[in-house]
N, C-alpha and C positions, 0 to 999 in steps of 0.2 A: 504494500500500500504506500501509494508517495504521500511522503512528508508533505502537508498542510502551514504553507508559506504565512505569515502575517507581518509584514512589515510594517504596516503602519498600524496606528493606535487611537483606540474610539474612547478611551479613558473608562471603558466598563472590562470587567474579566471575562475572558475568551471562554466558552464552554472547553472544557478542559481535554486532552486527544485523550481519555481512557474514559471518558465521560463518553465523548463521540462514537467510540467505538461498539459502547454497548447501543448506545442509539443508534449507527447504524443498521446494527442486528436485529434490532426491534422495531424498527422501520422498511429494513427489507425491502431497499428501492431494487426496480429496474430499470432498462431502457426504456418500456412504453408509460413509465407514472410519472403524473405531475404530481410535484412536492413544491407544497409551502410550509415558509417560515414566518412565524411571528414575532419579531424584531432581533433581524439580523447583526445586528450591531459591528461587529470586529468583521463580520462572514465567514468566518471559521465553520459555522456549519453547513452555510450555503453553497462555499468550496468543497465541502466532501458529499454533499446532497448532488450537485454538478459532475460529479464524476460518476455517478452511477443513475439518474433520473434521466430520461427524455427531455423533461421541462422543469423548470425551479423557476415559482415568485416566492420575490424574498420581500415581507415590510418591514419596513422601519420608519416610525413617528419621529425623529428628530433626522434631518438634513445632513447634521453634520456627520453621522452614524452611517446614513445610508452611501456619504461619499468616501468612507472609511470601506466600509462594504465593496462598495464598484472599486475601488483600487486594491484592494488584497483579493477579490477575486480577476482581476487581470495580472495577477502576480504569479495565479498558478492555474497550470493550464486544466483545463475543463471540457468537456464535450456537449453542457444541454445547452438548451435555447432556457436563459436567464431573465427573467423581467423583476428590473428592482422596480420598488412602489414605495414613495414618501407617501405613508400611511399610516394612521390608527384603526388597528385591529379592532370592531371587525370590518370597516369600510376598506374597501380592495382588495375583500377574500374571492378568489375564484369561486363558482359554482361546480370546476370539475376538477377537484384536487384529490388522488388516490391517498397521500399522506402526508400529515402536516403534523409540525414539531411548534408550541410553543416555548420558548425558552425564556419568558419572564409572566408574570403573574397578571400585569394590564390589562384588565376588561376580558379575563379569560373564560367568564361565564358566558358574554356574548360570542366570545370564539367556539365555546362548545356548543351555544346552541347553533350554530349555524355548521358545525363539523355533523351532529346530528340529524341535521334538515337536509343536508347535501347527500346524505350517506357517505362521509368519507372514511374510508378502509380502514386506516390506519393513522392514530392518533396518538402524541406520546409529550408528555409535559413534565420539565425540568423543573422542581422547584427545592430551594435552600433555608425556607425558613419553615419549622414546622407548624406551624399553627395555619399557614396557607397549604402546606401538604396535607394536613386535616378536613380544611374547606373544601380543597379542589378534589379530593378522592371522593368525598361527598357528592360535589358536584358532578366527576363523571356518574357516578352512579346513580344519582339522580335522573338523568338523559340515557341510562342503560350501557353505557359507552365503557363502565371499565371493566378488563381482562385482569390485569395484574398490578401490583404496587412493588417497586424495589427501594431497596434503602443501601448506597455503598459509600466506602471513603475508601480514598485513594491516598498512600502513604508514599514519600519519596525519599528514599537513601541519600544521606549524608556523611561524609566523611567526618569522624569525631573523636579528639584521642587516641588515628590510629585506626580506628572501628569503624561501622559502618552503625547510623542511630537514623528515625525516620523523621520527617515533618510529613503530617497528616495536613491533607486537604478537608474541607468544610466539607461534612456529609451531604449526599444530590437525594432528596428524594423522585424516582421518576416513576409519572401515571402514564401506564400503556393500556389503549384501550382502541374499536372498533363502533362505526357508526354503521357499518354496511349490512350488517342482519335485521339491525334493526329497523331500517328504512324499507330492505325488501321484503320483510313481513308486513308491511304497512302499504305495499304496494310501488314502491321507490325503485329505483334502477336495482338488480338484484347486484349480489358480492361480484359473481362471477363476468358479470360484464364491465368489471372495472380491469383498470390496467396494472402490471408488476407479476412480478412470478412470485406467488407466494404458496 
């Protein structure tokens, strides 16, 4: 997997590459899915969404974020067809997005109802503080959307003394969940006519 370039800097923390990693897995893009992001900030995940989707819109509500965005993603090279959107989620959500990543907390109950309405496949949302990891499990489940809840930290080797001692990263809580059965039971585009090899 290539290294994920960021040279420039949106003054907010990059979802972290072992953070991304499980996100990728759990997202399970292909060639034919469109995947959105909800506020791309650094594009750290927009860059690795581009390397394996068809299509990526990426939003970001702050300008100066989203040109932070468009310059680390021409930093490394990519294959989808990208459309960034200076945007508040949920205004310039697509209607045909197979999987979308929120990765901050912003108006995330209007993101879910509208991941919901759309039947989108595959849904999965970062969050670090837990008393919104509380709200927002509720809330997918509320709308029927969640699958799974994880809880990981990420520890990183230090030379100490000699020794090797760790610095821990801030625990990620991530909601993985699915809007696509539930829409084609209600009569909505079914699972299987959506796009990604899953």
């Amino acid at each position: 997997m290539a290294h994920v370039s960021l040279p420039h800097d949106a003054k907010a923390g990059p979802t972290k590459p072992e953070v991304r990693a499980v996100l990728a897995s759990k997202l399970a893009l292909g060639p034919s899915d469109h995947f959105v992001e909800v506020g791309s900030c650094t594009g750290a995940v927009t860059v690795e969404a581009a390397r394996r989707a068809g299509e990526v819109t990426a939003l970001e509500r702050k300008p100066e974020r989203l040109e932070v965005t468009e310059k680390n993603l021409a930093a490394n090279d990519t294959e989808a067809d990208v459309t960034l959107r200076e945007a508040e989620a949920p205004e310039g959500l697509p209607a045909d997005a197979d999987a979308l990543f929120l990765g901050g907390s912003r108006n995330y109950e209007a993101v879910l109802d509208h991941a919901a309405e759309t039947g989108i496949d595959r849904v999965v949302m970062n969050v670090s503080r837990l008393e919104v990891a509380g709200a927002a499990t509720q809330a997918f489940r509320d709308r029927d959307l969640l699958e799974e809840v994880l809880q990981f930290q990420v520890s990183h080797g230090y030379e100490l003394a000699g020794a090797t001692s760790f610095d821990s990263e801030n625990p990620v809580y991530m909601l993985v969940g699915s809007a696509s059965e539930a829409v084609a039971a209600d009569g909505g585009r079914p699972a299987e006519s959506q796009g990604g090899d899953r």
